[in-house]
N, C-alpha and C positions, 0 to 999 in steps of 0.2 A: 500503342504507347504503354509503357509499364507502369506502374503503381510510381517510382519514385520520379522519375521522368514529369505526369503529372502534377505530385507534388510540386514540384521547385517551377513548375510553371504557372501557379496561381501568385497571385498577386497577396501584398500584405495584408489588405483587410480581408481578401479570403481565407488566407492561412488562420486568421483571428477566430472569425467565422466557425471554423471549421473546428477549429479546437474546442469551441467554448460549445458546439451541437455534439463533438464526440466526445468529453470527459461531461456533460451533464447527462450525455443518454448511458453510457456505461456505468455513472453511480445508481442512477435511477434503477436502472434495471436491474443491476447486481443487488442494489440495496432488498428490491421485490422478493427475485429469487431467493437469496439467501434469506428474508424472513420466513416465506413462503417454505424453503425445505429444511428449516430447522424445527418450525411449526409440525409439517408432517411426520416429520423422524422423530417427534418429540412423542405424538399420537401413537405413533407405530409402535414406540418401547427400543428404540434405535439410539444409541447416544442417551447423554442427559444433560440439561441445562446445567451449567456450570454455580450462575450467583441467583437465588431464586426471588429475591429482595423485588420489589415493584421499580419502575424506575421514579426519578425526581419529576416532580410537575412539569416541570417548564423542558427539561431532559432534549425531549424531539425536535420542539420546535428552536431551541438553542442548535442541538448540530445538525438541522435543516440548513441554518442562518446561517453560520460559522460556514459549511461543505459548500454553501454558494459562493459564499469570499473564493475558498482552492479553487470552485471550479472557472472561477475569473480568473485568477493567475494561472493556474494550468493551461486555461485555456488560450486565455492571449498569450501565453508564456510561449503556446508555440511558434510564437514570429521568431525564438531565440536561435532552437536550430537551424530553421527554414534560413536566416540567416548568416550561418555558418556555411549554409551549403550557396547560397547567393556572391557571400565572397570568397569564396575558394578555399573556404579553411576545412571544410572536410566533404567527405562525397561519399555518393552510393554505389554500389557494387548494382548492374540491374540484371543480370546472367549471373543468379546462382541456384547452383543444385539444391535440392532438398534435404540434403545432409551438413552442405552449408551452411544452411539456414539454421536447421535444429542445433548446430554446435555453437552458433553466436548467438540462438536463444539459452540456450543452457549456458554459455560464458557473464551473459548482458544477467540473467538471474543470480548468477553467483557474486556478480558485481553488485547488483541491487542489495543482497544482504550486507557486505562491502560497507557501502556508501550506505549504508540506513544506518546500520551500527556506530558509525562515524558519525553523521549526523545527530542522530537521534541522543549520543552519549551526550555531544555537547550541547544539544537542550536541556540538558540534565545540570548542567555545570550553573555556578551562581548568577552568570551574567546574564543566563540563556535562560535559564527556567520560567522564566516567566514571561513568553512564548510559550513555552509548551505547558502551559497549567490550565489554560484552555480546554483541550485535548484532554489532560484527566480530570475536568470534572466529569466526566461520563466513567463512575467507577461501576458501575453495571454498566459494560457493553452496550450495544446495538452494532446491526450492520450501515446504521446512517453515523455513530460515530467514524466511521473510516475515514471520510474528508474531511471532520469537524476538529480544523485546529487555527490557529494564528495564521494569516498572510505569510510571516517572518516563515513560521514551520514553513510553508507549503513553497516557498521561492525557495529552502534550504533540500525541501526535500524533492522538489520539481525538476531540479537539471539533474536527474541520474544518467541523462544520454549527452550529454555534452562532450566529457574526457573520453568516452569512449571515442564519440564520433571523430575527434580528432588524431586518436592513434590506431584506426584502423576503419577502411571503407567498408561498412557491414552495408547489408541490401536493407530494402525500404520495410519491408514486412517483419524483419528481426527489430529492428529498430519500435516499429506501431505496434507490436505485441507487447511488448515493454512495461505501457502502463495498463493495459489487458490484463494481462500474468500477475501485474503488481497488485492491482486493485480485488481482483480474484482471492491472493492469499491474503490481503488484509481486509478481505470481508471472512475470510475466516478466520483470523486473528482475532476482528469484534464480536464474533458470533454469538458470543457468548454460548458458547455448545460446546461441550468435549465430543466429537465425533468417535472417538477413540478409547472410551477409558480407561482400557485393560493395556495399554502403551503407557511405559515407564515416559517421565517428563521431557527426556532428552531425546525421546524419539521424534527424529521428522512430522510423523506423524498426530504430535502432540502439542501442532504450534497453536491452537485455541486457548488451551490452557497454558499455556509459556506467557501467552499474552495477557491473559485473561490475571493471570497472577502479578505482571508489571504494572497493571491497570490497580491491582488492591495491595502492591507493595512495591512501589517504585523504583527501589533504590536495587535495579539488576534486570536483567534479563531482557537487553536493550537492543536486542535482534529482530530480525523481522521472519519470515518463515524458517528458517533453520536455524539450527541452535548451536552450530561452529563458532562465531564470532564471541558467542557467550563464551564457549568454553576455552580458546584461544586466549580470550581478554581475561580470562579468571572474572566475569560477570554474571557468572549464573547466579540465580537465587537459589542456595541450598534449604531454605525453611521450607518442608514441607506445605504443600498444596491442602488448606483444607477447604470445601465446600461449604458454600451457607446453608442453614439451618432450612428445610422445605418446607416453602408456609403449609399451615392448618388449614 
């Protein structure tokens, strides 16, 4: 039996189940790792921490609190497409190639930056921001701000597989890498680490500090890993990137 075949034969409280033990174990463990190898690359002289400011008292255990809200609605949110494919409104491909697969993960990626910029802009707007002010209290980073924002954020930003799934049958594993791939680059988003520093701003490989810069000067740069939609939308922040002072 295949991966999506399985899927759509569990039942609703399984599907529930299942989401809410697969987006807690993947913050959990992303969140580790990534402290875990920014810490070492910091030791090493690899990269340099971005804001060096200590964080707020309360800081952690706020987007502890707040990342268990997302991981409720993510997690039960997955009854959404489970039922979309329960009534016939979209389906899975379960024979495909592995080239297949790679070009509806690299399509589903391009989409996500897409639909984040979209989203993301209009928390920005008067009616919406305040939803998303949540999410920047944490103006120094962490990798546990990545789920720490409003319910509202996380149901806005939770159905990125929805329109797809309805205009085209991708297989079960392009679809589940999704929020893998997603959650990945927005732990490096909060890194709070330039991995990179010798890459001008608009490099790909620059999106720590893209972010890291939206986080201490809001008003731009409203992309998630790649920095097209900034430049498309005329939203880049062009003020200069500077670095906090390194404590004594």
């Amino acid at each position: 039996m295949d991966a999506g075949t399985w899927f759509t034969q569990l039942n609703a409280w399984q599907v529930m189940l299942l989401g809410l033990v697969f987006f807690g174990g993947i913050y959990l463990l992303g969140g580790l790792l990534m402290s875990t190898l920014t810490a070492v690359l910091s030791r090493l002289g690899i990269g340099q921490v971005l804001d060096t400011r200590p964080l707020k008292p309360d800081q952690l255990g706020r987007e502890w609190r707040q990342s268990f809200h997302s991981i409720l609605v993510f997690g039960l949110g997955m009854i959404v497409p489970w039922g979309f494919l329960q009534l016939g409104w979209a389906h899975l491909t379960p024979d495909a190639s592995a080239g297949r697969i790679a070009l509806e993960i690299a399509v589903l990626l391009i989409w996500n930056d897409v639909h984040f910029w979209i989203n993301h802009r209009l928390l920005h707007t008067r009616k919406l921001v305040r939803y998303h002010g949540d999410h920047h209290r944490s103006v120094v980073t962490t990798p546990w701000s990545t789920y720490s924002f409003h319910p509202i954020e996380a149901l806005m930003l939770g159905n990125i597989i929805l329109l797809p799934m309805v205009v085209h049958d991708f297989n079960f594993w392009s679809l589940a890498s999704v929020p893998v791939l997603s959650l990945i680059l927005n732990l490096i988003g909060h890194s709070n680490y330039d991995f990179f520093p010798n890459v001008l701003d608009s490099h790909p490989l620059a999106a720590s500090r893209r972010h890291h810069l939206h986080h201490s000067r809001p008003a731009g740069n409203y992309g998630f890993a790649l920095p097209f939609m900034d430049q498309i939308m005329g939203t880049k922040v062009k003020t200069a990137y500077t670095r906090a002072p390194a404590a004594e």
